[in-house]
Backbone as XML, in Angstrom:
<?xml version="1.0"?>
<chain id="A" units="angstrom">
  <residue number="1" name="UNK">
    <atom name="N" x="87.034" y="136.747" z="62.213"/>
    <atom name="CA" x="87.310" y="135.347" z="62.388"/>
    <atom name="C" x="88.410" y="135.207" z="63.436"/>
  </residue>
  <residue number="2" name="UNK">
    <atom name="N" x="87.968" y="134.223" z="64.077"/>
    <atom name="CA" x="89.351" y="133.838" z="65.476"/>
    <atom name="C" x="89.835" y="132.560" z="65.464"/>
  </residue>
  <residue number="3" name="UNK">
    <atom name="N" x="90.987" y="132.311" z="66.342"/>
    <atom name="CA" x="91.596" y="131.084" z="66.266"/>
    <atom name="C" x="90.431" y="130.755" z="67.277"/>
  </residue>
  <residue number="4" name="UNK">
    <atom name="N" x="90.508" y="131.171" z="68.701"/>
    <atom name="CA" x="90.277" y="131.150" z="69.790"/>
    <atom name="C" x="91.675" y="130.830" z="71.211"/>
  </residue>
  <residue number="5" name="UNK">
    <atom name="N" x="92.530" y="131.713" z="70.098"/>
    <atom name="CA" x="94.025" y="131.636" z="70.787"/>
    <atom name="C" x="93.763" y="133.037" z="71.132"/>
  </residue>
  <residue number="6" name="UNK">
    <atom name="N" x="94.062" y="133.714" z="71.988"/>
    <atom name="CA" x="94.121" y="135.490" z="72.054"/>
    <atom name="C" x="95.528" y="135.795" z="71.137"/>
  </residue>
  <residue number="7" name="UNK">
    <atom name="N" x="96.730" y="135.014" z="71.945"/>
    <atom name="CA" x="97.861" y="135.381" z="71.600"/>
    <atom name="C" x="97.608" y="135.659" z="70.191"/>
  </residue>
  <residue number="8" name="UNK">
    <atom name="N" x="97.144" y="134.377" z="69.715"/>
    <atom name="CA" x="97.827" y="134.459" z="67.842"/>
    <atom name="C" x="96.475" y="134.946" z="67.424"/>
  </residue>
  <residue number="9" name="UNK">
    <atom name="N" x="95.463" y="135.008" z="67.582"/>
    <atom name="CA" x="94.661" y="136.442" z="66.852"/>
    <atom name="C" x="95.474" y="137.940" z="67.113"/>
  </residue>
  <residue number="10" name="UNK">
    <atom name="N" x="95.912" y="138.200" z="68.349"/>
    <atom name="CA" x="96.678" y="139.557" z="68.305"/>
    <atom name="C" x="97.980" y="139.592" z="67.485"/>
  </residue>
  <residue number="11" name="UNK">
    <atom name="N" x="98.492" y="138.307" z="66.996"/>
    <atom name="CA" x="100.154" y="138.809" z="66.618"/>
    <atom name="C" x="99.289" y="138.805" z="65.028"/>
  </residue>
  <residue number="12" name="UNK">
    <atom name="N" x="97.925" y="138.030" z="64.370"/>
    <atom name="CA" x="97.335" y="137.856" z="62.986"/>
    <atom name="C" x="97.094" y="139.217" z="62.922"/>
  </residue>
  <residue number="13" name="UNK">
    <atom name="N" x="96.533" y="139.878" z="63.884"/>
    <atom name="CA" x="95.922" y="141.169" z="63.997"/>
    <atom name="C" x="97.010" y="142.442" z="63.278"/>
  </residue>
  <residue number="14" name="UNK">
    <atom name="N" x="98.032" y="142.222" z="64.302"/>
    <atom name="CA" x="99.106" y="143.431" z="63.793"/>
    <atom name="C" x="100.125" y="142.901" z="62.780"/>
  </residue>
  <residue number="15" name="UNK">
    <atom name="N" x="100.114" y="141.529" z="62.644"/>
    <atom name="CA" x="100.737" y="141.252" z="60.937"/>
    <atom name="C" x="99.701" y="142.564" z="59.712"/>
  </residue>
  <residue number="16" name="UNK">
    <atom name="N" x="98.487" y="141.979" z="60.034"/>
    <atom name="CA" x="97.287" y="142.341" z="58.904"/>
    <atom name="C" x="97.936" y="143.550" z="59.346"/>
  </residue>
  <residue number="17" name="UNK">
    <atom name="N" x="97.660" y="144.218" z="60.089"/>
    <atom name="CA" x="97.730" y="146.154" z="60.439"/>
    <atom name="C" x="99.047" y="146.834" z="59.611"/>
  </residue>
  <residue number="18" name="UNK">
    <atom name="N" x="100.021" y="145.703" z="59.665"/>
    <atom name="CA" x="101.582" y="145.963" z="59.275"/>
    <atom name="C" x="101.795" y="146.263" z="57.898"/>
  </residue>
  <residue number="19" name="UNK">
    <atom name="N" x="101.101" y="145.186" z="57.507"/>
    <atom name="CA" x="101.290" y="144.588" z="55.465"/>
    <atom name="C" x="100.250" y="145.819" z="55.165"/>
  </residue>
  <residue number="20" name="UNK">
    <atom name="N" x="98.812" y="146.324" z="55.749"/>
    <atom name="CA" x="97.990" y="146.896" z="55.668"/>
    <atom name="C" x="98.795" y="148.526" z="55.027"/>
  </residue>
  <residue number="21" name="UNK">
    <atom name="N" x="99.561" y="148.419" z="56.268"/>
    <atom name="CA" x="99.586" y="149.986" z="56.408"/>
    <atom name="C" x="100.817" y="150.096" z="55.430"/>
  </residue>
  <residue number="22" name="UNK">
    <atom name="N" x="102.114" y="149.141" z="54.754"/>
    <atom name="CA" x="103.154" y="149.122" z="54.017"/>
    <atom name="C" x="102.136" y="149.046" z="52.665"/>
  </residue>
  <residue number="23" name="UNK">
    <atom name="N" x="100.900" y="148.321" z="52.464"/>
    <atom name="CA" x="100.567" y="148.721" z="51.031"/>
    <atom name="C" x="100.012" y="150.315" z="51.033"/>
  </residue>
  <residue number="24" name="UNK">
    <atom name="N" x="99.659" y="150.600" z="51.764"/>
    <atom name="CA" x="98.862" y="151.735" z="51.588"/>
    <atom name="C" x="99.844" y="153.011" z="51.342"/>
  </residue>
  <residue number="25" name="UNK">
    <atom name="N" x="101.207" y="152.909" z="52.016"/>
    <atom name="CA" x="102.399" y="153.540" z="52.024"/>
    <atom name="C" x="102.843" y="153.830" z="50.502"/>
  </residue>
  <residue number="26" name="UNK">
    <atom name="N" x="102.747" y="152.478" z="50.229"/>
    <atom name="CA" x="103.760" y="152.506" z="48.720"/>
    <atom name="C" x="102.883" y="152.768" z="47.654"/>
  </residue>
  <residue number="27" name="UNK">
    <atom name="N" x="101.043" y="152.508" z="47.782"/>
    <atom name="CA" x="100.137" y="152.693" z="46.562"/>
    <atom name="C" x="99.355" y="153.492" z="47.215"/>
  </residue>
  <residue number="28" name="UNK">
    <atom name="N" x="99.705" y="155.266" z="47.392"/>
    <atom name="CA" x="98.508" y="155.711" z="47.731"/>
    <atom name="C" x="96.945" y="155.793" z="47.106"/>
  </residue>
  <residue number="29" name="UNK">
    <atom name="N" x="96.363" y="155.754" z="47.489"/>
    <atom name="CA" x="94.946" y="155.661" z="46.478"/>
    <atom name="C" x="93.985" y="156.836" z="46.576"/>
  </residue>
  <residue number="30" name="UNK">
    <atom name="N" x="93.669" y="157.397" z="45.322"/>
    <atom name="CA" x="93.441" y="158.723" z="45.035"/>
    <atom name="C" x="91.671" y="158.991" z="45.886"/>
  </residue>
  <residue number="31" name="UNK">
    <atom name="N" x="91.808" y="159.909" z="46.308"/>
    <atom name="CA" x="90.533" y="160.405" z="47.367"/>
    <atom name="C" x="89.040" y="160.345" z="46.466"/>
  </residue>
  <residue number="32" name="UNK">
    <atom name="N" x="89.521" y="161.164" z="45.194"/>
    <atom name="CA" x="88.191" y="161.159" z="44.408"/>
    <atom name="C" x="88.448" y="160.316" z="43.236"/>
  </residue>
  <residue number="33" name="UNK">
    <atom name="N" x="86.963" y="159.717" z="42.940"/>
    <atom name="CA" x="87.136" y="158.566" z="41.759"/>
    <atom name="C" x="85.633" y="158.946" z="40.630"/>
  </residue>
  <residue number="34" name="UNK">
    <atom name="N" x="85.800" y="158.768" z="39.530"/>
    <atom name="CA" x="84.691" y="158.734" z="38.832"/>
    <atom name="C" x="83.336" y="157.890" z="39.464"/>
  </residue>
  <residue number="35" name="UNK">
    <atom name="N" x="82.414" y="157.842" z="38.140"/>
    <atom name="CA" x="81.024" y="156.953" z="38.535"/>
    <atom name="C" x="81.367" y="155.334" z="39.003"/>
  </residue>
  <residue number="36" name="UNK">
    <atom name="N" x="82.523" y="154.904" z="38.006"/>
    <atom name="CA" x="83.032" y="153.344" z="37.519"/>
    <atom name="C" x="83.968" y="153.255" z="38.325"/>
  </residue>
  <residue number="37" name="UNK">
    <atom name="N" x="84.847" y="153.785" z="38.727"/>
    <atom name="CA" x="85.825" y="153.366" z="39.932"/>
    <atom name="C" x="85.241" y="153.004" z="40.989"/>
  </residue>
  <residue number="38" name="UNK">
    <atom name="N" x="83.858" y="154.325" z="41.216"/>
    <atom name="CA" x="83.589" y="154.175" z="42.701"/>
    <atom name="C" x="82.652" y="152.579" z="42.740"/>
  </residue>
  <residue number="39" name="UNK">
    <atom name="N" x="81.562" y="153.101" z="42.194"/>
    <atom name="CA" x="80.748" y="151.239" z="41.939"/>
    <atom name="C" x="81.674" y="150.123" z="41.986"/>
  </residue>
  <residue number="40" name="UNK">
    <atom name="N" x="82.737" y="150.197" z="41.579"/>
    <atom name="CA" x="83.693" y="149.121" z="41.436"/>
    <atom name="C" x="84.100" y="148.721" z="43.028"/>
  </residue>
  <residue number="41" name="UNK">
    <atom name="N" x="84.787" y="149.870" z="43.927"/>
    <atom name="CA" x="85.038" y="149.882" z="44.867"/>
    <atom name="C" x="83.857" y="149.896" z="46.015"/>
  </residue>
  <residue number="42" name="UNK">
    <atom name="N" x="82.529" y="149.983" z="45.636"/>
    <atom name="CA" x="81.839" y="149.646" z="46.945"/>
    <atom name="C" x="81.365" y="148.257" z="46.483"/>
  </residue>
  <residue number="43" name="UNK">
    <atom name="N" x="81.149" y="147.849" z="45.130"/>
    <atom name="CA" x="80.686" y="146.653" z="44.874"/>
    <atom name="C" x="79.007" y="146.563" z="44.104"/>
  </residue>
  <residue number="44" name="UNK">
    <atom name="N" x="78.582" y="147.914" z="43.554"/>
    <atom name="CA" x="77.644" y="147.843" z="42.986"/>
    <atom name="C" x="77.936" y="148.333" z="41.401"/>
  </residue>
  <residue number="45" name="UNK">
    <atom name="N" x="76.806" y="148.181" z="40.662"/>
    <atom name="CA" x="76.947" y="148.407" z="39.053"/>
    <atom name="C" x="76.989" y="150.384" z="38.523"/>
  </residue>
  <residue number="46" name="UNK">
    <atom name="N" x="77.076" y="150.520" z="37.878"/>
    <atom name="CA" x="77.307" y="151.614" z="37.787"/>
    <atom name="C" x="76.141" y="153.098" z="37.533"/>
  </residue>
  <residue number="47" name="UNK">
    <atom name="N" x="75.213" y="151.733" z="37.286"/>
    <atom name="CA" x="74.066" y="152.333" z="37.108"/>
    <atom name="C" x="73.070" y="152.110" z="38.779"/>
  </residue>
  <residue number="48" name="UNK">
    <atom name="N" x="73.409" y="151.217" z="39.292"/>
    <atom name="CA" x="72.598" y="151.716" z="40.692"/>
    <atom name="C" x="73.552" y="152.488" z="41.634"/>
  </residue>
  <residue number="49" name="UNK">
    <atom name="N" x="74.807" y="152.957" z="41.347"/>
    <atom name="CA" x="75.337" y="153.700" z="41.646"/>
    <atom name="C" x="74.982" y="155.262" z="41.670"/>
  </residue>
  <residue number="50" name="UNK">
    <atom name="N" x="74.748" y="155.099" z="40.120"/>
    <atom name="CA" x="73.889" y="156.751" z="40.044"/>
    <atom name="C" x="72.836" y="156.596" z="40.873"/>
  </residue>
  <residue number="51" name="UNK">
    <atom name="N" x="71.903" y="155.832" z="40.860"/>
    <atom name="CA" x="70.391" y="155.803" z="41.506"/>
    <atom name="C" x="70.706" y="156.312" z="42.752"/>
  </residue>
  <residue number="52" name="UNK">
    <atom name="N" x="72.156" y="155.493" z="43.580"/>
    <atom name="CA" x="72.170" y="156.278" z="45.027"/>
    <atom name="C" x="72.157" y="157.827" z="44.614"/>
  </residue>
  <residue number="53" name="UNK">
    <atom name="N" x="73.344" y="158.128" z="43.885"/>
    <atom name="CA" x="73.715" y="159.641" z="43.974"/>
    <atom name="C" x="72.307" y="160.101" z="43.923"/>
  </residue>
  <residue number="54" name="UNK">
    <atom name="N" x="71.936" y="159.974" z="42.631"/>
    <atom name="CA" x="70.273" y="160.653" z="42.567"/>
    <atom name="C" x="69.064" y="160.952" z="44.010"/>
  </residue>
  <residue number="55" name="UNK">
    <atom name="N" x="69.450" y="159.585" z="44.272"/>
    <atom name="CA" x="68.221" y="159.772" z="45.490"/>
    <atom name="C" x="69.000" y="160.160" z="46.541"/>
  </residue>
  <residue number="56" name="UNK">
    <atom name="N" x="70.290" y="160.637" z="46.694"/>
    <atom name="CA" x="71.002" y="161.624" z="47.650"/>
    <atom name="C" x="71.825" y="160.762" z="48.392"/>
  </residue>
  <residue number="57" name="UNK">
    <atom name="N" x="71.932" y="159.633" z="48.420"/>
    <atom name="CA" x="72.264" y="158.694" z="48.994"/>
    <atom name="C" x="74.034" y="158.617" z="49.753"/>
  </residue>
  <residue number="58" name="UNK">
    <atom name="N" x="74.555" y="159.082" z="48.658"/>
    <atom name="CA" x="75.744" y="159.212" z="48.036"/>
    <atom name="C" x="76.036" y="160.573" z="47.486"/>
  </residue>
  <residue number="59" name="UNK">
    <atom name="N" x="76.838" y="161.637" z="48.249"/>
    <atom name="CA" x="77.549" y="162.606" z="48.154"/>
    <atom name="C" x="78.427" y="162.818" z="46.708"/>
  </residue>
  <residue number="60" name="UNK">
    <atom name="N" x="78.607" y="164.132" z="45.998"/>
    <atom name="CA" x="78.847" y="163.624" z="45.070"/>
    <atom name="C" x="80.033" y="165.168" z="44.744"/>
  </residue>
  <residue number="61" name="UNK">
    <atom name="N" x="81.320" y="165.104" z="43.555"/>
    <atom name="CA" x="81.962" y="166.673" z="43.748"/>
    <atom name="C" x="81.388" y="166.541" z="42.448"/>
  </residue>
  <residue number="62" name="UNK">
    <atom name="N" x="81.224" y="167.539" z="41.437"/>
    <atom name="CA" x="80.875" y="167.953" z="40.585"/>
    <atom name="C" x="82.097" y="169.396" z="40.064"/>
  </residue>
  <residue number="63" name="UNK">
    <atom name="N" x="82.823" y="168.777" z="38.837"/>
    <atom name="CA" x="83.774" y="169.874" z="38.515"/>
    <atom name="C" x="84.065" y="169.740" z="36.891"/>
  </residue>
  <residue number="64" name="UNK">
    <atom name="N" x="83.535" y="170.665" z="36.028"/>
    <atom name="CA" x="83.847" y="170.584" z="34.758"/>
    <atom name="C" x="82.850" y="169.363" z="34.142"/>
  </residue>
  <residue number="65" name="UNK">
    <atom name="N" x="81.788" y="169.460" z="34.113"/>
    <atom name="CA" x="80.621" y="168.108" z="33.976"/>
    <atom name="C" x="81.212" y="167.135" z="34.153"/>
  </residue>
  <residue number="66" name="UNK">
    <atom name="N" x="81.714" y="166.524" z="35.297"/>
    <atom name="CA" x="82.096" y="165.261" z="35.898"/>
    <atom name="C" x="81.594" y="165.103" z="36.660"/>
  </residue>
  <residue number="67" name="UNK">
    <atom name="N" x="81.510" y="164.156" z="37.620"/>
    <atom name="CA" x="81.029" y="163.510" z="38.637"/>
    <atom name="C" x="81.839" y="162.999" z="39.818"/>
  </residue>
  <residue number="68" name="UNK">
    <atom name="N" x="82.193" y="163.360" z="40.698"/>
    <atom name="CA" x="83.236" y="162.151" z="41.234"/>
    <atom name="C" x="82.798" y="161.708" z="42.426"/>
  </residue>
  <residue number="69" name="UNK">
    <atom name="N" x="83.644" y="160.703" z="43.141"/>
    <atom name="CA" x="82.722" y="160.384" z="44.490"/>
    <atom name="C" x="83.705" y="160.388" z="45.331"/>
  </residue>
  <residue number="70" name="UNK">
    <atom name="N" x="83.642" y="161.011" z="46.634"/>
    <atom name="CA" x="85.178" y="161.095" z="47.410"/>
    <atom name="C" x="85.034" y="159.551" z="48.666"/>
  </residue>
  <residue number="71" name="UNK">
    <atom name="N" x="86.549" y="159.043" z="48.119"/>
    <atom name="CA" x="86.231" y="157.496" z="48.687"/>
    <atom name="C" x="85.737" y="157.948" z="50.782"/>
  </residue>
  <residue number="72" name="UNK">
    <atom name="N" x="85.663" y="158.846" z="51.263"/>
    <atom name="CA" x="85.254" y="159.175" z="52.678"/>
    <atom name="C" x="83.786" y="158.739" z="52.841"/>
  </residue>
  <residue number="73" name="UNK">
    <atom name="N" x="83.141" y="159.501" z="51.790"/>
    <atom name="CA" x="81.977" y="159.623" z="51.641"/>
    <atom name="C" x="81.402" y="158.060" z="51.197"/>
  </residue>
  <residue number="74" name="UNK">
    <atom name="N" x="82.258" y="157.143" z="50.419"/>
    <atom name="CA" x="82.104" y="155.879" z="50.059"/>
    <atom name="C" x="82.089" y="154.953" z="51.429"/>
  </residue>
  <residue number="75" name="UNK">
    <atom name="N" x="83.182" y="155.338" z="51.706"/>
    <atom name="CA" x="83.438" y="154.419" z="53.010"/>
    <atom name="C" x="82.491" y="154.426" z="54.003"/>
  </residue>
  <residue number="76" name="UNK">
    <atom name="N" x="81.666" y="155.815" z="54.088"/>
    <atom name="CA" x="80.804" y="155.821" z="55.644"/>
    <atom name="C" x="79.450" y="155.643" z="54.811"/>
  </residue>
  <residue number="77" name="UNK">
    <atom name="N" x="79.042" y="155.404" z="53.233"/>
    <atom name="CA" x="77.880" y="154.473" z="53.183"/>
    <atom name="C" x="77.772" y="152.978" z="53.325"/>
  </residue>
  <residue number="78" name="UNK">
    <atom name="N" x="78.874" y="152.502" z="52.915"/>
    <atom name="CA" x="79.345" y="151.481" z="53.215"/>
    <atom name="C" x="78.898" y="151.242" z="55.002"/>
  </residue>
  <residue number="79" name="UNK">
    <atom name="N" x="79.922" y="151.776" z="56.250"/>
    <atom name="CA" x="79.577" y="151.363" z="57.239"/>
    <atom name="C" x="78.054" y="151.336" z="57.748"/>
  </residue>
  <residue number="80" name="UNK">
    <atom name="N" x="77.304" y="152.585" z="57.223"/>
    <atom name="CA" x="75.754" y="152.827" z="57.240"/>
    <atom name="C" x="74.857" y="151.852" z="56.968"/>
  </residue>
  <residue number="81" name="UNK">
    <atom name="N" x="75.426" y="150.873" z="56.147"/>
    <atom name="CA" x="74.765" y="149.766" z="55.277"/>
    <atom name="C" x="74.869" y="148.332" z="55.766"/>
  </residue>
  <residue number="82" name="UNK">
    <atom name="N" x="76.305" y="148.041" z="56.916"/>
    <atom name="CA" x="76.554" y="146.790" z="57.605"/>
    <atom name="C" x="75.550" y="146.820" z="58.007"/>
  </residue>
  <residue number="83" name="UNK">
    <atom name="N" x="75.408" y="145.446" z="58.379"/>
    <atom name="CA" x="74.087" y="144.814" z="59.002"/>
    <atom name="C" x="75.389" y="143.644" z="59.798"/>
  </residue>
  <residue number="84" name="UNK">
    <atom name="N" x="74.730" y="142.901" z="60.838"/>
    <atom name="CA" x="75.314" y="141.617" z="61.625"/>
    <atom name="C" x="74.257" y="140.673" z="61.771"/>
  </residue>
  <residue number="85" name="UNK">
    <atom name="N" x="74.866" y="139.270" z="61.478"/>
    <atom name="CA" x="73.947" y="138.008" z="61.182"/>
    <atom name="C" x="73.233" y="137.689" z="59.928"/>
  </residue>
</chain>
């Protein structure tokens, strides 16, 4: 979204980048997450969550019969999945 100011989209820009990068500082957020964290964090249920893993979709660590999903691997299905318009 833009003003259609350059100036003040660039100073909105590196406010966001600023506050961005001071939360991320003070709450690091852990790399690997269970079935329910991760669904939570891409935005699907927990059960079509598995369906990705299953159909390979979604990368998965496996340690001590757990499951986890490493948020990297979350993030670049996520970008795989944008669409525009």
């Amino acid at each position: 979204m833009t003003t259609g100011n350059q100036g003040l989209d660039a100073l909105a820009d590196a406010i966001a980048e600023r506050v961005t990068a001071r939360l991320m500082a003070e709450r690091p957020q852990q790399r690997l997450m269970d079935v329910r964290e991760s669904a939570r964090y891409i935005g699907r249920s927990p059960a079509a969550l598995r369906h990705l893993i299953a159909k390979g979709d979604v990368p998965t660590v496996r340690q001590d019969n757990r499951v986890y999903c490493d948020r990297v691997d979350l993030d670049a299905w996520i970008e795989k999945h944008k669409s525009v318009g």
